[in-house]
C-alpha positions as CSV (number, residue, x, y, z in Angstrom):
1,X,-20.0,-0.2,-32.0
2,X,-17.1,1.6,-30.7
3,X,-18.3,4.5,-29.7
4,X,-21.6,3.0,-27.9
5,X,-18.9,1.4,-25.4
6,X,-16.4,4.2,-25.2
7,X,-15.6,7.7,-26.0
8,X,-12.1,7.0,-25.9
9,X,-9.3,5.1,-27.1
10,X,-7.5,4.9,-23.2
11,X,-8.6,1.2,-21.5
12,X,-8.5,1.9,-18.1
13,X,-8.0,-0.8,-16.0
14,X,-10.5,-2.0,-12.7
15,X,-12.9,-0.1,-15.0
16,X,-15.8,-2.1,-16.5
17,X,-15.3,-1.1,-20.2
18,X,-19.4,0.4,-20.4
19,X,-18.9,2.3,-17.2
20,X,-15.8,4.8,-19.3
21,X,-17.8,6.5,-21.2
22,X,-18.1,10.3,-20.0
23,X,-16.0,9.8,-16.9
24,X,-14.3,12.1,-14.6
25,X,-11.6,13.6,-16.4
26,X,-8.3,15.4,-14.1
27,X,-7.0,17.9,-15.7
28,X,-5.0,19.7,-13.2
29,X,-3.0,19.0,-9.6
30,X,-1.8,21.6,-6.9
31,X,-1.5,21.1,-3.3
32,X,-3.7,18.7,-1.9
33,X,-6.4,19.7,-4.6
34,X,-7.7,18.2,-7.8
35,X,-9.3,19.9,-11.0
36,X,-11.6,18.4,-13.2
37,X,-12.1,19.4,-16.8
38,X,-15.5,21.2,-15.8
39,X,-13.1,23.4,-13.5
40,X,-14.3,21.7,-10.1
41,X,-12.0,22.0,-7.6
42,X,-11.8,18.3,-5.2
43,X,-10.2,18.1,-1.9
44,X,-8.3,15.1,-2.5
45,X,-9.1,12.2,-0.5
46,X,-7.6,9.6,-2.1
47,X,-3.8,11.0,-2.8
48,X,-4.0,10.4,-6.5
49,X,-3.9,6.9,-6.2
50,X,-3.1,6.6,-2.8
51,X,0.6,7.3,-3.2
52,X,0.7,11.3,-3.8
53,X,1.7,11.4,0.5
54,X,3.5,15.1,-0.3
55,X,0.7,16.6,-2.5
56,X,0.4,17.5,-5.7
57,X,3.1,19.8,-7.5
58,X,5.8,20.2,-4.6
59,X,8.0,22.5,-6.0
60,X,11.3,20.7,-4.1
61,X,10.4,17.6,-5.6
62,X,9.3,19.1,-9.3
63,X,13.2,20.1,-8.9
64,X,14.8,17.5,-8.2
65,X,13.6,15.9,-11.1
66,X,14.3,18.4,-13.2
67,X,17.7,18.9,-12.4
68,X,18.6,14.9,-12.2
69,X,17.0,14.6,-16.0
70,X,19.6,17.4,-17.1
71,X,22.5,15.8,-15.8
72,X,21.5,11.4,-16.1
73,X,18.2,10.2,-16.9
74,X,18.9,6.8,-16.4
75,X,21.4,3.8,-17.1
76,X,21.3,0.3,-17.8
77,X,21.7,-1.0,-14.1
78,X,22.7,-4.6,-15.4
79,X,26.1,-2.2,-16.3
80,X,26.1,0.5,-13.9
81,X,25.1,1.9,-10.7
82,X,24.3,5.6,-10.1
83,X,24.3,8.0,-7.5
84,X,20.5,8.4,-7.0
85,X,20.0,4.8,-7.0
86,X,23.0,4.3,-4.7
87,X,22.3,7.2,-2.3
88,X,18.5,6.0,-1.6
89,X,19.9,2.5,-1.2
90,X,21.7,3.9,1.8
91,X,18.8,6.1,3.2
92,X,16.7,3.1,3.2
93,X,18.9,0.9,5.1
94,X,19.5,4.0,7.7
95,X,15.9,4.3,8.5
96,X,15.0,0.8,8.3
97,X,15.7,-1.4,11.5
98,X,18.0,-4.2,12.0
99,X,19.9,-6.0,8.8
100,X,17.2,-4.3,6.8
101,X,20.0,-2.9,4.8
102,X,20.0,-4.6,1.4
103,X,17.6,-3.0,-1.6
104,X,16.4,-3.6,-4.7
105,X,15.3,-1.2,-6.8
106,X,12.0,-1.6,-9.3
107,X,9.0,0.1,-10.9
108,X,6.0,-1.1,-9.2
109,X,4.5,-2.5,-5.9
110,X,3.5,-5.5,-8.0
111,X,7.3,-5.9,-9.1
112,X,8.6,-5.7,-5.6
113,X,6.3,-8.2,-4.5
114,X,7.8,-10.8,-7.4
115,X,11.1,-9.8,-5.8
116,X,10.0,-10.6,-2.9
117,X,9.0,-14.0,-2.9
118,X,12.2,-15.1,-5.7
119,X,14.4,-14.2,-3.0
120,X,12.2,-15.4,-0.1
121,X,11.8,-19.2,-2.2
122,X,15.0,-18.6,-3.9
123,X,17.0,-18.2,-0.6
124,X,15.8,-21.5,0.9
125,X,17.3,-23.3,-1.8
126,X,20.9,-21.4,-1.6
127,X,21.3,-22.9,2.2
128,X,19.7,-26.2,1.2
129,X,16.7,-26.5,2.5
130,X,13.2,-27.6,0.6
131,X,10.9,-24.4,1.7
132,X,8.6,-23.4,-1.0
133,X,5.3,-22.4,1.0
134,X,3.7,-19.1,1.5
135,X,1.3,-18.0,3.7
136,X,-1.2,-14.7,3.2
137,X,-4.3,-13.4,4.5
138,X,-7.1,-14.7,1.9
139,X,-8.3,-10.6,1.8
140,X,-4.8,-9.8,1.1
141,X,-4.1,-7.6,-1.7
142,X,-0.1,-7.3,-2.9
143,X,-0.4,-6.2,-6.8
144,X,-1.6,-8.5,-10.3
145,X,1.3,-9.7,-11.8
146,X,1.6,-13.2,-11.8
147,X,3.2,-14.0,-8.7
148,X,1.8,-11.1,-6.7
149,X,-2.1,-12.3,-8.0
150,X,-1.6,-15.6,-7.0
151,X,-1.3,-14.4,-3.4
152,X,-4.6,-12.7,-3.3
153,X,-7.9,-14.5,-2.7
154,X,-10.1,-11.6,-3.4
155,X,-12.8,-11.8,-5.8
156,X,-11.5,-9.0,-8.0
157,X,-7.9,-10.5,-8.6
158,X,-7.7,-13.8,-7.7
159,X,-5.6,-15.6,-10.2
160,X,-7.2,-18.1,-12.9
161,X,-4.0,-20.2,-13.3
162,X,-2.7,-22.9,-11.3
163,X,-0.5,-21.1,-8.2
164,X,3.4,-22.3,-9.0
165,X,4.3,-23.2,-5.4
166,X,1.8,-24.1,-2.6
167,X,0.1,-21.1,-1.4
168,X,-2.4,-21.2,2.0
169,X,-4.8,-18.3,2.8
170,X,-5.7,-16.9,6.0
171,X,-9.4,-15.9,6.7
172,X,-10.3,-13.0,9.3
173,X,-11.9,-14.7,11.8
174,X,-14.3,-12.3,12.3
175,X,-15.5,-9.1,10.9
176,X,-13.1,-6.0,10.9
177,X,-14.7,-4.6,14.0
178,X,-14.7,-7.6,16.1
179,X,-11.1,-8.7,14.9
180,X,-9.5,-5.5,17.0
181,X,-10.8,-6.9,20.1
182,X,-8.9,-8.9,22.5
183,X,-10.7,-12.4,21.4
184,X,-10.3,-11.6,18.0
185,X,-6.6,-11.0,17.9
186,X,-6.5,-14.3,19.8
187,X,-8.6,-15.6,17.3
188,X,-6.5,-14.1,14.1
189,X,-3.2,-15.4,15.5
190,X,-4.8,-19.3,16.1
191,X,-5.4,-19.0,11.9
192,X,-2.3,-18.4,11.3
193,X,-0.3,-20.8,14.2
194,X,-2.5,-23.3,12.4
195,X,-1.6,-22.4,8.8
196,X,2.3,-23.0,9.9
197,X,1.6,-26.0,11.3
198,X,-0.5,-27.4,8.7
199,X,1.7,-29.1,6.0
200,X,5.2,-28.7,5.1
201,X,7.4,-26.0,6.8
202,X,6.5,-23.0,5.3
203,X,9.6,-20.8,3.4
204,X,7.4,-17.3,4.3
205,X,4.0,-15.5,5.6
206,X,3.5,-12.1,3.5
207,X,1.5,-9.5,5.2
208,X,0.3,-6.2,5.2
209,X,0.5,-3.6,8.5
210,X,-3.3,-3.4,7.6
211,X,-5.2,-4.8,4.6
212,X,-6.0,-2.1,2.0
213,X,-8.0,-3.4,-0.7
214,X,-9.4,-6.4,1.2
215,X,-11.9,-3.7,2.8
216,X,-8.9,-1.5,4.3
217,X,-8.9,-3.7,7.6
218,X,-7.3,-2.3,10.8
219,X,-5.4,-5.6,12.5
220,X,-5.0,-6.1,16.0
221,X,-2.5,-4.4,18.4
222,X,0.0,-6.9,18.7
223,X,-0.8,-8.9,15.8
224,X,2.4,-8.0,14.1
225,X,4.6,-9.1,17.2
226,X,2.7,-12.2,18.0
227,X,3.2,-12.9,14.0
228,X,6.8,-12.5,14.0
229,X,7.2,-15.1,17.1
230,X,5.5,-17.3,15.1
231,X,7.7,-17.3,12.3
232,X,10.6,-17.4,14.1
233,X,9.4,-20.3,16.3
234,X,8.8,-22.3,12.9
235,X,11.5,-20.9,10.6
236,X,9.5,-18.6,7.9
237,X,10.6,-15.7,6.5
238,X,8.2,-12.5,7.4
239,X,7.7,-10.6,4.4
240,X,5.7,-7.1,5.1
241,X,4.4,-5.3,2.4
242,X,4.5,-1.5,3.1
243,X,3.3,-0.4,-0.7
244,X,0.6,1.3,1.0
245,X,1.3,1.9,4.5
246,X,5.0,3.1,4.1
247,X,6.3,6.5,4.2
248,X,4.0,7.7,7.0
249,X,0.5,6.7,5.5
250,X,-0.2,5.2,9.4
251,X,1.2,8.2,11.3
252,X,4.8,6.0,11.5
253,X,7.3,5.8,8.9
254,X,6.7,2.2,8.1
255,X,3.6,0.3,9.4
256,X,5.3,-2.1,11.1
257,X,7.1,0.4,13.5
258,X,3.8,0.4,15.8
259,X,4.8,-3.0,17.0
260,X,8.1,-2.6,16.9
261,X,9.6,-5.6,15.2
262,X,11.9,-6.0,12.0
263,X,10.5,-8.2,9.3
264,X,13.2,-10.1,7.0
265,X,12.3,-8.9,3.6
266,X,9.9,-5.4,3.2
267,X,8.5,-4.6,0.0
268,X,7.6,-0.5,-0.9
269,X,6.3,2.0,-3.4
270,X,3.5,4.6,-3.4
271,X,4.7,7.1,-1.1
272,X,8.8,6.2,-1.6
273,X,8.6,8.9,-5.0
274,X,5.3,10.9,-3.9
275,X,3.7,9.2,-7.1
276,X,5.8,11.8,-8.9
277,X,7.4,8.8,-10.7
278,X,7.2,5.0,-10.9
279,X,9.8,3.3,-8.1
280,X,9.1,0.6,-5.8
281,X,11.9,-1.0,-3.6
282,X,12.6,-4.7,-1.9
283,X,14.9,-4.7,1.2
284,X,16.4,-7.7,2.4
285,X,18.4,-9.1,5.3
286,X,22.2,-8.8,5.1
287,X,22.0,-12.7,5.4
288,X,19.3,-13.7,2.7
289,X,21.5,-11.2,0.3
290,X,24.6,-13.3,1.4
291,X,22.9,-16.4,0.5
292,X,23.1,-15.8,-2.9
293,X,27.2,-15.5,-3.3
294,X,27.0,-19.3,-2.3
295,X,28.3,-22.1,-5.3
296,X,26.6,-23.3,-7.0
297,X,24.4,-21.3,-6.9
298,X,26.4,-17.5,-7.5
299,X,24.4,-16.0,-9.9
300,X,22.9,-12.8,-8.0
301,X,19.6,-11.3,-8.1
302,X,17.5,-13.6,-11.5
303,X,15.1,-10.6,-11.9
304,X,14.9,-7.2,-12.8
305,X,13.9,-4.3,-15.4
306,X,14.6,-2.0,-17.3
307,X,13.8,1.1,-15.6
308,X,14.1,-0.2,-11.9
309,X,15.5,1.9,-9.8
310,X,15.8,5.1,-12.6
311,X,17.8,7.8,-11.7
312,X,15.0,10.4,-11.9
313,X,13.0,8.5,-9.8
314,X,15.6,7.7,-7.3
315,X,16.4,11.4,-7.2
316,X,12.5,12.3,-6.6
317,X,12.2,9.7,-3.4
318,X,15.7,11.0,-2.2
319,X,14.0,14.3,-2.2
320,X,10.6,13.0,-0.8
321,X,12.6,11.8,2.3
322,X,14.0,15.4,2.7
323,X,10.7,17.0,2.7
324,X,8.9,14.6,5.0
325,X,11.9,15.5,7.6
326,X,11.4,18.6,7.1
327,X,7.6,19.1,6.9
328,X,7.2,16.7,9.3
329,X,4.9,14.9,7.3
330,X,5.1,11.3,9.4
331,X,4.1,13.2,12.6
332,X,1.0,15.3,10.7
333,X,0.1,12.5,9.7
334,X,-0.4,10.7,13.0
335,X,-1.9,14.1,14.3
336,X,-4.2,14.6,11.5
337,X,-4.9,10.8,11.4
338,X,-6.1,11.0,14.6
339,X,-8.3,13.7,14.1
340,X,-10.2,12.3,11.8
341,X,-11.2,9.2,13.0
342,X,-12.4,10.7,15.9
343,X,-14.1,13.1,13.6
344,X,-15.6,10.5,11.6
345,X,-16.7,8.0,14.4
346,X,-19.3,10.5,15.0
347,X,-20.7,9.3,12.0
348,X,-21.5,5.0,13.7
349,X,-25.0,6.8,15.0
350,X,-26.0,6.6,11.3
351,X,-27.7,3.7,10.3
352,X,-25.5,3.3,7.4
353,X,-22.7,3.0,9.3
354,X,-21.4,-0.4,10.4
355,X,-17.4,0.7,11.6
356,X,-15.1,3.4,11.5
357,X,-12.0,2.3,11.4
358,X,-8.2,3.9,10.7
359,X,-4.7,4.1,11.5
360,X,-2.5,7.5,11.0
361,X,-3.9,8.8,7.8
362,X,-6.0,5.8,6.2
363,X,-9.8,5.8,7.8
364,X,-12.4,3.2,6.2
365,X,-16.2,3.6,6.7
366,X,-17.7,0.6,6.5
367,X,-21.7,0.8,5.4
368,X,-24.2,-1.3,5.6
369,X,-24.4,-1.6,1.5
370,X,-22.4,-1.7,-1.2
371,X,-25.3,1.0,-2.3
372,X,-24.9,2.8,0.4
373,X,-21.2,3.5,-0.1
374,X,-21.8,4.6,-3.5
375,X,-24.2,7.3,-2.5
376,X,-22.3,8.4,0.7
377,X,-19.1,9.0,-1.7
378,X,-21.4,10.5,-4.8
379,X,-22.5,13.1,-2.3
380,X,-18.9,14.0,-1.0
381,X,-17.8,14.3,-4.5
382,X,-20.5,16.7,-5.6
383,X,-19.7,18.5,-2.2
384,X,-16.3,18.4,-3.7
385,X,-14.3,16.1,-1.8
386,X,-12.8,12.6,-3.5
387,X,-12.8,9.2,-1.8
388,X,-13.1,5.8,-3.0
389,X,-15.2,2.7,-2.1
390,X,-14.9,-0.8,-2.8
391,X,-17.5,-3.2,-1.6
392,X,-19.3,-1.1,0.6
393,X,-16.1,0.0,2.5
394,X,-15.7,4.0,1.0
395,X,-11.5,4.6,1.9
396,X,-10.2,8.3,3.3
397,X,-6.4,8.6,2.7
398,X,-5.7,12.4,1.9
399,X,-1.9,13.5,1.2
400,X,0.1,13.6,4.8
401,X,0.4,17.6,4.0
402,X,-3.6,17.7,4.4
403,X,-3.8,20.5,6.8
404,X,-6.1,21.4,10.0
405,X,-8.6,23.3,7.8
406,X,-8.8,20.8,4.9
407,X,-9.5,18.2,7.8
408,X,-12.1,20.1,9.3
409,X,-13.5,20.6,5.5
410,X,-13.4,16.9,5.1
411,X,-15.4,16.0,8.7
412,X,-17.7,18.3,7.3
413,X,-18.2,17.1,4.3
414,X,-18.8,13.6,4.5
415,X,-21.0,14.2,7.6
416,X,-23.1,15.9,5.1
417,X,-22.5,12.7,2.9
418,X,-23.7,11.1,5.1
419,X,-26.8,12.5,6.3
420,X,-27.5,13.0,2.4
421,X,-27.5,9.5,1.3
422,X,-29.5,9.0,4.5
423,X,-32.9,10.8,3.7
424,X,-32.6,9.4,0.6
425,X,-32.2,6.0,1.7
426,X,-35.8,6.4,3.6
């Protein structure tokens, strides 16, 4: 019985268990390539899983870890602090704006995001004030542990359990396309003005710079300003989540640099360690941090693990910094980026196509099929480029060292794609 659902022993999650058997097996890494264990070669369009921003196999960042695991892997950091951990707190509070300057270290984008809202709930208890509500787009998507699912009304991880603090979602207004227009931003912002009016005073609204999984939605300019005067105007906290967008994924370091504001609490992984290894990171105010030296109260930070912040890792995103600088990889990005969505917008002739959409190096084509989107990414796969697709949206994201000719390659070949699953659809 065994066998007739699987060939292996490895449960993979988002993976219906009768759709493992015989899968795609990567075997090998370089560059901003993929092998398979046929020995096809894949332009990678996805970044490994979305978080590989400097490639696969960057020697400067194979060495750092190296070197860091011969001299401390990693410490209890209930006991001590090191210097990796320690020198990437500082970077972090250097290139993020404001107080931003006050980080927790963890394993996961899920993790950050249950660090996240402790402190956020947490801190409106320290200065005395009942605040317990959070506010999030319903097609938000901010990781599935149990704090982090219960944020999320998609289909594919909303929670079963009863939510342990009042939690209101946000629908788009409108359809990803119509939403970037003027009367759609308008639209947007009236949801959410409504939301923090509705009910008691809410302790924080939690957003993404753009919504990845919930169909890899671009949001309107001046969403993220407008947003942040609302929260101030009714006392929330503004908790970003740059998992996916930070470390130059939208052509800017962070996401939330294209409207220029500061959030209060910021949550990251993916890109911080090049998916070399697991690290994720929470920055807070100076003030929310201060909050919790207040009696009675004094007990620090309630949550952590094992592993957060691990020297290797620390080392690794220390490292990833220093090549982005130096590679320019925020400003490729944007440059590439730019390319192709132009490149790709070509492709809304095709009667398949419903949007093209993107910011800096993350580019969703929408289709008018879940179907559809299936074929169009088969065929760039068998062309030998990988992307991914969730309900009917098929998501580009490439590492930010894709270069000129591996963007022309990928124009190319998902306009073939394209016009493949096309004839076939006639």
């Amino acid at each position: 019985m065994q066998n007739a659902i699987s060939n292996s022993s490895l449960w993979r999650p988002w993976t219906p268990i009768t759709q493992q058997t015989n899968s795609m097996r990567i075997v090998e890494a370089q560059g901003n390539r993929v092998r398979d264990a046929e020995g096809n070669w894949y332009l990678d369009g996805i970044s490994g899983v979305l978080n590989a921003s400097c490639g696969h196999g960057h020697p400067r960042l194979i060495e750092a870890a190296t070197l860091q695991f011969q001299q401390l892997v990693h410490y209890d950091p209930m006991v001590s602090s090191h210097d990796p951990a320690e020198t990437l707190a500082s970077r972090l509070a250097e290139i993020l704006p404001g107080e931003l300057s006050e980080t927790c270290l963890l394993n996961s984008g899920s993790e950050a995001t249950e660090a996240a809202i402790r402190i956020a709930l947490q801190y409106w208890r320290n200065i005395g004030e009942d605040r317990n509500r959070v506010i999030t787009f319903e097609a938000a998507y901010h990781g599935t542990t149990f704090l982090a699912q219960q944020l999320s009304g998609l289909p594919f991880t909303v929670s079963e359990w009863a939510p342990p603090f009042p939690i209101d979602h946000v629908v788009l207004p409108a359809s990803p396309r119509a939403v970037r227009t003027e009367e759609g931003a308008d639209a947007l912002i009236a949801e959410f003005e409504r939301a923090l009016r509705s009910g008691p005073p809410a302790a924080a609204v939690m957003v993404e710079p753009l919504l990845g999984l919930g169909g890899c939605v671009v949001l309107p300019a001046g969403f993220l300003a407008r947003l942040r005067e609302l929260c101030d105007r009714h006392g929330a906290l503004l908790i970003l989540d740059e998992v996916f967008c930070g470390f130059g994924r939208t052509g800017r370091m962070f996401g939330f640099e294209h409207e220029g504001i500061t959030p209060d609490i910021v949550t990251m992984s993916k890109g911080i360690s090049g998916g070399y290894l697991p690290l994720a990171a929470t920055t807070v105010t100076s003030a929310i941090k201060e909050s919790f030296t207040r009696e009675p109260v004094a007990q620090g930070l309630r949550y952590g693990h094992t592993t957060g912040g691990h020297a290797v890792a620390s080392a690794v995103a220390n490292a990833v910094l220093d090549v982005m600088a130096d590679e320019k990889l925020v400003e490729n990005s944007a440059t590439q980026g730019a390319t192709l969505l132009e490149g790709l917008r070509q492709l809304e002739s095709s009667p398949l196509i419903t949007d093209v959409r993107g910011l800096g190096l993350v580019v969703a084509i929408e289709t008018d099929t879940s179907e559809s989107a299936a074929a169009i990414a088969t065929a760039a796969a068998q062309a030998g480029v990988m992307t991914r697709h969730e309900r009917g949206v098929i998501r580009i994201a490439p590492p930010l060292t894709i270069t000129t000719d591996d963007t022309v390659e990928l124009l190319e070949t998902i306009g073939t794609a394209v016009a493949v699953a096309s004839a076939a659809d006639r």
